[in-house]
DRENTOR-677667 format. One record per residue (C-alpha): x, y, z. Coordinates in steps of 0.001 Angstrom, whole numbers. Example, Ala and Ser with C-alpha at 12.3 -4.5 7.8 and 13.67 -1.06 7.14 Angstrom:
// residues 2
((12300; -4500; 7800))
((13670; -1060; 7140))
END
This chain:
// residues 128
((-148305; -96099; -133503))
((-146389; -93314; -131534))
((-144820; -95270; -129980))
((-143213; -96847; -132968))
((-142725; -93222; -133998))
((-140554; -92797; -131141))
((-138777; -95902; -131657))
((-137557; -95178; -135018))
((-136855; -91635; -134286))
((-134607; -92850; -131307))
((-133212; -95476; -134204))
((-132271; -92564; -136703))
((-130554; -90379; -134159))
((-133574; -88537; -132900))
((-131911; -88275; -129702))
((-131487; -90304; -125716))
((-134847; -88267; -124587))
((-137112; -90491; -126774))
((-135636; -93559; -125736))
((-135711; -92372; -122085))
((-139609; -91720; -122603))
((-140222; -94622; -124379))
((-138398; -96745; -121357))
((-140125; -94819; -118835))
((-143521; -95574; -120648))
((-142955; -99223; -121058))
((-141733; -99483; -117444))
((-145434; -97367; -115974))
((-147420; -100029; -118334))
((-145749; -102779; -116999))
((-146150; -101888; -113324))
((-150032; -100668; -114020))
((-150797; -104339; -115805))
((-149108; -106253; -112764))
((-150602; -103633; -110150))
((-153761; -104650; -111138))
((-153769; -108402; -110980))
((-152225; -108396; -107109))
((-153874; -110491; -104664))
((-155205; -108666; -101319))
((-155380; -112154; -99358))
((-153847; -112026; -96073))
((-153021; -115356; -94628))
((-155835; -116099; -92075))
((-154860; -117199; -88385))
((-156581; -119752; -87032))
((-158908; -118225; -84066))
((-159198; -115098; -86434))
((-162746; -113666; -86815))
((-162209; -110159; -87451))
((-159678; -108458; -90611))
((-159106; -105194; -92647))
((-157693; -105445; -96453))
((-156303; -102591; -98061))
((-157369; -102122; -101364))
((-154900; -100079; -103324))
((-156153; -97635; -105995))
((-154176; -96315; -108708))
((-154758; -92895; -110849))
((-154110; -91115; -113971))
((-154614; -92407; -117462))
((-153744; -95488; -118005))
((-156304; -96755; -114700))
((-158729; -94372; -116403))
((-158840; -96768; -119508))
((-157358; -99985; -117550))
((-159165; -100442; -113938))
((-162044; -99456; -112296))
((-162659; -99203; -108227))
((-166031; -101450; -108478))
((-163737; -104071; -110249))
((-161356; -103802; -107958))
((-163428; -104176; -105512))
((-165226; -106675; -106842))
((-162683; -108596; -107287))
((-161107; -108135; -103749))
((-163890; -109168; -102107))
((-164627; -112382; -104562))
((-161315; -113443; -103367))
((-162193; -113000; -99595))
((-165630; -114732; -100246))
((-164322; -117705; -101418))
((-161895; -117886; -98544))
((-165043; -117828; -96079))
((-165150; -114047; -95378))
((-168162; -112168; -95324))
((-167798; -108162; -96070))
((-169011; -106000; -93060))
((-168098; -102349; -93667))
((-165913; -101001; -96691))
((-164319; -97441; -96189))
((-162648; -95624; -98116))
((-158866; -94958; -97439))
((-158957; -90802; -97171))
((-155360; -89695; -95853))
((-154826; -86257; -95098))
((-150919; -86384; -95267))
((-149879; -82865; -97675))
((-146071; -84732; -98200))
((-148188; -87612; -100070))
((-150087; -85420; -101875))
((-147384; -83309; -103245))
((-145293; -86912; -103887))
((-148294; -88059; -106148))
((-148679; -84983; -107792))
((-144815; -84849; -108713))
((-145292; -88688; -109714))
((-148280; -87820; -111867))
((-146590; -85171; -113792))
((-143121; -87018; -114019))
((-145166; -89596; -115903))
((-146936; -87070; -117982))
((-150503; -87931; -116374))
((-150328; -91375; -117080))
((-149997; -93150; -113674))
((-150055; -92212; -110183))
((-151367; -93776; -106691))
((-154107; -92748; -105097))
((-156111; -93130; -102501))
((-157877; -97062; -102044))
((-160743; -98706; -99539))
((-160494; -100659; -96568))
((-162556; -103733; -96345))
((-163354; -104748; -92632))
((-164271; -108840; -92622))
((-165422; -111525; -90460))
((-165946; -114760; -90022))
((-168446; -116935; -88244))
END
């Protein structure tokens, strides 16, 4: 409903910024909805018994209402299963990098709290 707000406030002259926002806020729930159907397969090599996935995370509003880490997870994992991998540690991907931090912070308030990346789990594999 705001958002059609916006739109016919843009329509009626209300001005470039609300059709800025509303672009920027279609392009964040695009990217979030696509984000969270990726696939974290990595095409196995042959003599390959050992592998680490990266699980991306992603922050803010929208993933508060959209995704949740134990789906993701899930999910991941499911994936890996089926391709005859077998979970053997899962760790979560802390960085301690201050120029990403300050990047996601900018990001998060560029996009007035709505989206931002953040910090995901590795999942070391095997197979037998």
């Amino acid at each position: 409903m705001i958002t059609l707000n916006i739109l016919l406030q843009a329509a009626r002259g209300g001005g470039i910024t609300n059709i800025v926002f509303l672009l920027i806020l279609v392009i964040i729930l695009i990217y979030a909805i696509s984000s969270s159907k990726m696939s974290w397969s990595n095409p196995p090599v042959n003599d390959q018994t050992n592998k680490v996935i990266n699980v991306p995370m992603t922050a803010g509003l929208i993933s508060l209402f959209i995704s949740s880490p134990q789906k993701l997870l899930n999910d991941a994992i499911k994936i890996e299963n089926a391709n005859g991998w077998r979970v053997v540690q899962v760790i979560p991907a802390d960085s301690g990098n201050l120029l990403l931090y300050i990047s996601r912070l900018l990001l998060l308030c560029v996009t007035f709290f709505l989206y931002t990346t953040a910090n995901g789990y590795y999942v070391i594999l095997e197979k037998n």
